[in-house]
Phi, psi and omega in degrees: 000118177310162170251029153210163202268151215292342222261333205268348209262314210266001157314286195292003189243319161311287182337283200291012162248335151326297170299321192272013154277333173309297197296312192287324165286341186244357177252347143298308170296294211268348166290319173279019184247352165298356117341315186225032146332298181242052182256338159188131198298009153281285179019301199317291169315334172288308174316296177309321154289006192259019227220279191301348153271323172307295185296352198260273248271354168254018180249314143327301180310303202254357143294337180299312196267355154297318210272342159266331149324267217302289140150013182308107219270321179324284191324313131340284177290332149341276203301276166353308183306320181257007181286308171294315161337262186304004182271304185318300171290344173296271147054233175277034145269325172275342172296303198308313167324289209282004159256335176280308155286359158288340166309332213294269171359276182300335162305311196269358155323295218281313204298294181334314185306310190298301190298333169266356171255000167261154171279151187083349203262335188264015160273353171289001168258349164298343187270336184267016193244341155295315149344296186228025164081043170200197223212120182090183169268288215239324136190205195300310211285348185272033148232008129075062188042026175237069190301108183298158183297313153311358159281343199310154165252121189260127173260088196267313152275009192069039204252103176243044146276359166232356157265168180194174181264155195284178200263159162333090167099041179228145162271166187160186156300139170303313162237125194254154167312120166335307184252148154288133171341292187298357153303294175316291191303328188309303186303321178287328156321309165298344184293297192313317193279317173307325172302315208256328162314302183284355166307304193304307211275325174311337191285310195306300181297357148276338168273002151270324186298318193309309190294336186277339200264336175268341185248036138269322207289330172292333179304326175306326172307284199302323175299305154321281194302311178320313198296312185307337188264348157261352159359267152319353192231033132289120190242165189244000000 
């Protein structure tokens, strides 16, 4: 009979071959991106962190699944240690993600402002108002009534909740995207960043459940052997 129970051992022991398949998969991934190393030097640092995940969830992973085979209470609080490490660090990358996208809204204001107040900048959004189905930066009225043929809107499907009529006395396509750009690009901003919340707090909350399961399991350890050491020293 093992000194911890078969059912929490082999849970903790699944989690952790998960990850380290996870960990297998991302040191695949950080092998085939050694290839294109040197295609541009922002890369690096991205490279690099995928070098350090790879190697953090497959060196964790297999202290986890050492410290429950072997049943080893040190080992055990090891894991326990980093496990609170990354609940920690998790976290605080997810507080920050969440004060930098409450930023976002007035960030893309400001940049749009900037871009219509240089000459020559605001055509760089024309190629993208086909793209992503809308018209202007902030609105239609930001082409100051020489609306380009990229607003047009073909209501082909009967989606006229995205279409509207160009404004009064504006040349143009007759029906235009509805919405502005910066809306548009917000809702993607806003995707990306939700997406990258729930990683950081799902990670953080699994890496409170990894801490919490090692140290019943150590506890489980230290009960077991106390119990086995007084055993003996019952006397009749």
């Amino acid at each position: 009979m093992g000194k911890i129970n078969g059912c929490l051992k082999c849970l903790f022991i699944f989690f952790n071959v998960l990850f380290e398949i996870i960990g297998c998969f991302l040191l695949y991934g950080a092998i085939k991106t050694l290839g294109y190393s040197e295609i541009s030097q922002f890369g690096g640092p991205s490279l690099a962190w995928i070098w350090v995940f790879a190697f953090g969830f497959l060196g964790i992973s297999s202290l986890g699944i050492y410290a429950a085979c072997s049943e080893n209470v040190v080992a055990l609080k090891i894991f326990a240690g980093f496990m609170g490490a990354g609940m920690i660090i998790m976290i605080i990358f997810g507080i920050y993600v969440a004060v930098v996208k409450n930023q976002v809204d007035d960030l893309i204001h400001t940049v749009a402002e900037t871009i219509l107040k240089t000459d020559g900048q605001k055509e760089m959004i024309e190629p993208l108002q086909s793209t992503f189905q809308c018209c202007g930066i902030l609105s239609e009225t930001d082409w100051q009534g020489s609306i380009p043929d990229s607003c047009r809107c073909n209501d082909i499907y009967g989606s006229a909740s995205k279409c509207k009529r160009k404004p009064s006395g504006s040349s143009g396509p007759e029906l235009i995207y509805g919405e502005p750009c910066a809306n548009v690009f917000k809702y993607y901003i806003n995707l990306v960043f939700a997406i990258a919340l729930g990683f950081y707090f799902s990670f953080a909350a699994i890496a409170l459940m990894g801490l919490l399961i090692s140290l019943l399991m150590a506890h489980q350890v230290k009960q077991y052997e106390g119990a086995g050491a007084a055993m003996p020293m019952k006397s009749y």
